[in-house]
C-alpha positions in Angstrom: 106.0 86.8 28.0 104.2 86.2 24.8 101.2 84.2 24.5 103.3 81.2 22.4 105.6 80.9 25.0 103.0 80.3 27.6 101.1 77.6 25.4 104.7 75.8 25.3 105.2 76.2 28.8 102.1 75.0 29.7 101.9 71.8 26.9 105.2 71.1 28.8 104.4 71.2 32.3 101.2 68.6 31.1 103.6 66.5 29.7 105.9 66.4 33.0 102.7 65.9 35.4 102.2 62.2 34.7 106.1 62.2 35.0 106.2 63.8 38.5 102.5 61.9 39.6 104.1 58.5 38.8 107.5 59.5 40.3 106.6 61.3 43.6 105.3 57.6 45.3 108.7 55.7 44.7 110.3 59.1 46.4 107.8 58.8 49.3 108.5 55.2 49.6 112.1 55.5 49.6 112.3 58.4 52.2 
């Protein structure tokens, strides 16, 4: 892999992180 394609990956793994942090409580409470 080239070294663009990581930056990407990782700017887009810090955008889904809030996603997943505010998501994976409702999952928990649901379960």
């Amino acid at each position: 892999m080239n070294r663009r394609k990581l930056t990407l990956l990782g700017l887009f793994l810090l955008c889904l992180l809030p996603i997943v942090g505010a998501a994976a409580p409702r999952l928990a409470l649901l379960n």
